[in-house]
ZAMARGU-4260 file (C-alpha; in steps of 0.2 Angstrom, whole numbers, plus 5000, padded with zeros to 4 digits):
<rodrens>
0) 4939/5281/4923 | 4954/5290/4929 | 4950/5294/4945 | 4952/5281/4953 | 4963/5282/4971
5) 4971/5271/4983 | 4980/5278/5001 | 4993/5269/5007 | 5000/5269/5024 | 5021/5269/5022
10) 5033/5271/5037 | 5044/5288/5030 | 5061/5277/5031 | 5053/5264/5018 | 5048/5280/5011
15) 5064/5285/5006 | 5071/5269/5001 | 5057/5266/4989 | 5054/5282/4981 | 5074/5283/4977
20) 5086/5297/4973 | 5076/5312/4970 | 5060/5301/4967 | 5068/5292/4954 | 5059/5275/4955
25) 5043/5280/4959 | 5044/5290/4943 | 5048/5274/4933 | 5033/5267/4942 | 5021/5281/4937
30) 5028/5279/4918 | 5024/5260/4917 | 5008/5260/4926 | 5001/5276/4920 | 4997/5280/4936
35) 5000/5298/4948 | 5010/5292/4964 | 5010/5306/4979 | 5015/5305/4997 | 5008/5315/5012
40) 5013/5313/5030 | 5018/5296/5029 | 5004/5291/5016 | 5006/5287/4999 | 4990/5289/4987
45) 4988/5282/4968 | 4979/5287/4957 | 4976/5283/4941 | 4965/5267/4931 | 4960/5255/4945
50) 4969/5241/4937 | 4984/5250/4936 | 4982/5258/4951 | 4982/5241/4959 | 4995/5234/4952
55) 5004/5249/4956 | 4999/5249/4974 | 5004/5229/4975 | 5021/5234/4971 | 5024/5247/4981
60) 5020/5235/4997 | 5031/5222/4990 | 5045/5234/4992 | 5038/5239/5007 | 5041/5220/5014
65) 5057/5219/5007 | 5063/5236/5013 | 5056/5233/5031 | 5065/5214/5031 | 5083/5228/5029
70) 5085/5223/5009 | 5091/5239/4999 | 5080/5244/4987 | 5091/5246/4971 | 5085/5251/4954
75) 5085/5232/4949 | 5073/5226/4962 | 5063/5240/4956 | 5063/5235/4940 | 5058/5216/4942
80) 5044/5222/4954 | 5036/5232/4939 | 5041/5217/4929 | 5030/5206/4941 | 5018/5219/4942
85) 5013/5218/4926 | 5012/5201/4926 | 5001/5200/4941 | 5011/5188/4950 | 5008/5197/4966
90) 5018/5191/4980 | 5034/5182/4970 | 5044/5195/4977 | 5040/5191/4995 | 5043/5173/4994
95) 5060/5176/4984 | 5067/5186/4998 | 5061/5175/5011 | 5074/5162/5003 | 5090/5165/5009
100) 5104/5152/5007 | 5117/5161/5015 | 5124/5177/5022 | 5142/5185/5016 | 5158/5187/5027
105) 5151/5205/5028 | 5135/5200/5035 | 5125/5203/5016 | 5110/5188/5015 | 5112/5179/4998
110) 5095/5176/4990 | 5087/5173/4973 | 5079/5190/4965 | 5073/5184/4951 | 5060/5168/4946
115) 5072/5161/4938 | 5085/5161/4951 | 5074/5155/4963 | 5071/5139/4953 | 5088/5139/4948
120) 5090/5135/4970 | 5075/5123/4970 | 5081/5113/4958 | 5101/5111/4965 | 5091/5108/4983
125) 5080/5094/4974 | 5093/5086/4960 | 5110/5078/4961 | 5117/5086/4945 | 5110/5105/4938
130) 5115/5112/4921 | 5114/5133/4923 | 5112/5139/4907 | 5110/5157/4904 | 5118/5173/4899
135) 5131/5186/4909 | 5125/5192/4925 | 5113/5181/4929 | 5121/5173/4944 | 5124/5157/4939
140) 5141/5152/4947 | 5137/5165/4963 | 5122/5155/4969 | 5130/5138/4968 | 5146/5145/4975
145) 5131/5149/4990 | 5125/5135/4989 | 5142/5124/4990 | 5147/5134/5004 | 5131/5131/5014
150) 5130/5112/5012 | 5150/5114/5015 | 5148/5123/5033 | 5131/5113/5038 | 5143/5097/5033
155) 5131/5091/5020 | 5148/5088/5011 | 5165/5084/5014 | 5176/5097/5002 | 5170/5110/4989
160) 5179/5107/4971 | 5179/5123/4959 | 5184/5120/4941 | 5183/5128/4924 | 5192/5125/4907
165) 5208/5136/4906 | 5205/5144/4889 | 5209/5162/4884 | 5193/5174/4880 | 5197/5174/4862
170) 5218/5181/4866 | 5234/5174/4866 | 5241/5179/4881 | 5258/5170/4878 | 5270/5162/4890
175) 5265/5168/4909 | 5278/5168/4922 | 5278/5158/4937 | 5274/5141/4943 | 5258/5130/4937
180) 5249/5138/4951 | 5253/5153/4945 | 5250/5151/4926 | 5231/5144/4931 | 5224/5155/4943
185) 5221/5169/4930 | 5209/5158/4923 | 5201/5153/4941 | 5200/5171/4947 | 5182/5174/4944
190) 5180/5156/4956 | 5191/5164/4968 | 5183/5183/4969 | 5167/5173/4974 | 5175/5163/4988
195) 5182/5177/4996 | 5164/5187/4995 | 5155/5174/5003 | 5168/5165/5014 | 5181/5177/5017
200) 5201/5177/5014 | 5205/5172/5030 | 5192/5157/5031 | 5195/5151/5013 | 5216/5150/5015
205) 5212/5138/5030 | 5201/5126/5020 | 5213/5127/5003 | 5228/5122/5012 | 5217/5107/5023
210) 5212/5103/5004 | 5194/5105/5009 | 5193/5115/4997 | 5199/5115/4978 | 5200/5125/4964
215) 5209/5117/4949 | 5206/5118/4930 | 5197/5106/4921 | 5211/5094/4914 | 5216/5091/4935
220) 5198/5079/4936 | 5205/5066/4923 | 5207/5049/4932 | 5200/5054/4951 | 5183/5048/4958
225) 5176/5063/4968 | 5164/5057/4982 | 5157/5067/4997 | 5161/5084/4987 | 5152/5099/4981
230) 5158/5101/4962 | 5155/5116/4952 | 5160/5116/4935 | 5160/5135/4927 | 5160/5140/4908
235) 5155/5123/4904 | 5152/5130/4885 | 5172/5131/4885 | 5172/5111/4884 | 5173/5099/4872
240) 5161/5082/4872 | 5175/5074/4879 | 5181/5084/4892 | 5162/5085/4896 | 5161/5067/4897
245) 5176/5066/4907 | 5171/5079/4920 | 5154/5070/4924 | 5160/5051/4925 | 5168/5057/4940
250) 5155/5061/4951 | 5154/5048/4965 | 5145/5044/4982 | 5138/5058/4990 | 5141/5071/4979
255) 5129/5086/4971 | 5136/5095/4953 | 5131/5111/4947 | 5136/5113/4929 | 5135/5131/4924
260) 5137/5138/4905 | 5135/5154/4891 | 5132/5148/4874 | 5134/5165/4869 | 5150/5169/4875
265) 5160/5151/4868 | 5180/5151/4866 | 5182/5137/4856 | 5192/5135/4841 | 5179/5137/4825
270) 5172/5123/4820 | 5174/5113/4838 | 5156/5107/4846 | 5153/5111/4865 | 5152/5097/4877
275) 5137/5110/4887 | 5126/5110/4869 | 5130/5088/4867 | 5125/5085/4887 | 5109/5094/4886
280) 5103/5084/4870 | 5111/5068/4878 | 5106/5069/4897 | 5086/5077/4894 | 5074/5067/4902
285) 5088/5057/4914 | 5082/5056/4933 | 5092/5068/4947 | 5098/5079/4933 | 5092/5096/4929
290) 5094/5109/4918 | 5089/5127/4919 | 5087/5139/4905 | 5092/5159/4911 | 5089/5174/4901
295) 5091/5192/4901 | 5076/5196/4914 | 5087/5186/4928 | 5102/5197/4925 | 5105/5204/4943
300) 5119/5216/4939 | 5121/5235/4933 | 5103/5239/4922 | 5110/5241/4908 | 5119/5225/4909
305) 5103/5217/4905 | 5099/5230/4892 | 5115/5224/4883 | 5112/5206/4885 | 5093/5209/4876
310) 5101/5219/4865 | 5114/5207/4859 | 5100/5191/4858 | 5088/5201/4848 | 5102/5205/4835
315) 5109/5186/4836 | 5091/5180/4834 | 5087/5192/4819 | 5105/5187/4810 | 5097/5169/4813
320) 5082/5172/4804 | 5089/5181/4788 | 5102/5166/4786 | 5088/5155/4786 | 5080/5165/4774
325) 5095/5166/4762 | 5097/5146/4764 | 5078/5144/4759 | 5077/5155/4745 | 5070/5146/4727
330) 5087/5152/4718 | 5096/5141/4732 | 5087/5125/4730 | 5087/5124/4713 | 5105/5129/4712
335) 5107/5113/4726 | 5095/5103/4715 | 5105/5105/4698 | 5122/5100/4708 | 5114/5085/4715
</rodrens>
């Protein structure tokens, strides 16, 4: 049953690209698959089960197509390929990597890399307001910073508006020095270390003195109506329901929002709700609004970000279940029964 084998044909420069670092991702592949992975004079044989072995052999020409389009194969896309594989979903890869919204000022294409990215774009292309909801490293405020800038330069919109809440991560970082401009833009950086990626330094001074493009913190939206404009509001879990409400009353004619949030990672005083939790139990169901759910197998950074992100929702969720235990045990109620 074993002994079952596939050839396939693979240019030596995908070759190299593919295997990895002293073959270090077709390694992980011949762990997960079960499967014995060999190359010859351009050909690469599996062999193992034949289910595995074709599974196997379907990633390995994903890759191939990805490599040969001048993608970098790096540990992550060799991780959600196995990911896929497994699943049988055998050409999500492809089509993800045929979508590409934009390129950086370095020439780098922008595409989705995970499934849920890629619905995550669909659903800002087909809705006028998106909530992103998901943890770190996912790439919720980089692709709608993409996307902005690509309806901005195809003139789908007339200005690009960047805001977050200006709230400290859990410090108090005191009195800062400088004017107001100043005193904010520690709190817009991320916003502004995207911009530069994507648009460059040069082309992004030009449009933020034009005023064509703006990034201000939350409490500047108050009292204006913002037509024609691509607004992206980021840490939307740092609002409150009325800064929420606030922030989307202002959306006028012609404009698209994306809404982008961490439940896990809130900076609100104890005891405060979060206008992100209240607008997606008050807004489900509403036409031209979408909201997508990310998780810890769309985090696009370093590995073992996505370990630590798992890692942290598998301790939440079991911390969750024995407080629900404690709440239901019989002591409890009867206790709650003889106060009442």
């Amino acid at each position: 049953m074993n002994d079952f084998a596939v050839r396939l044909d693979m240019p030596t420069e995908h070759m190299q690209k593919i295997f990895g670092m002293q073959d270090a991702y077709v390694k992980k592949m011949e762990r997960d698959f079960g499967v014995t992975i060999t190359d010859r004079n351009g050909a690469v044989t599996i062999t193992g089960r034949e289910e595995m072995v074709r599974r196997a052999e379907n990633v390995l020409r994903q890759l191939t197509i990805l490599s040969g389009r001048g993608n970098e194969i790096e540990e992550q896309s060799v991780d959600y390929a196995i990911t896929l594989g497994m699943e049988e979903k055998e050409k999500a890869l492809e089509q993800m990597d045929a979508d590409c919204i934009c390129h950086t000022v370095n020439g780098k294409p922008i595409k989705p890399k995970t499934l849920g990215q890629k619905a995550y774009v669909d659903a800002i292309r087909d809705n006028m307001l998106v909530f992103a909801l998901g943890p770190a490293g996912t790439g919720k405020t980089y692709l709608a910073m993409a996307m902005a800038i690509t309806a901005f330069k195809n003139d789908e919109v007339g200005r690009i508006i960047l805001t977050r809440p200006a709230i400290e991560a859990g410090e108090k970082l005191g009195f800062l020095p400088g004017d107001l401009q100043s005193k904010v833009d520690p709190y817009l950086r991320p916003l502004y270390d995207a911009l530069y990626q994507i648009m460059g330094a040069e082309s992004f001074a030009k449009n933020m003195e034009k005023g064509l493009i703006e990034v201000a913190p939350l409490a500047y939206m108050r009292g204006r109506t913002l037509d024609n404009a691509y607004i992206i509001l980021d840490e939307a879990q740092n609002t409150t329901p009325a800064q929420m409400k606030m922030f989307l009353t202002r959306i006028g004619f012609g404009s698209k929002v994306v809404v982008t949030g961490d439940n896990s990672q809130k900076d609100l005083p104890p005891g405060t709700r979060s206008g992100l939790d209240v607008a997606a139990r008050v807004l489900k169901g509403i036409d031209d609004i979408a909201f997508c759910s990310l998780t810890s197998r769309d985090v696009v950074r370093h590995p073992l970000v996505q370990k630590i992100v798992q890692a942290y929702e598998n301790f939440e969720a079991r911390e969750e279940r024995s407080r629900l235990r404690e709440k239901d045990r019989p002591g409890d109620r009867n206790r709650r029964g003889r106060r009442r």
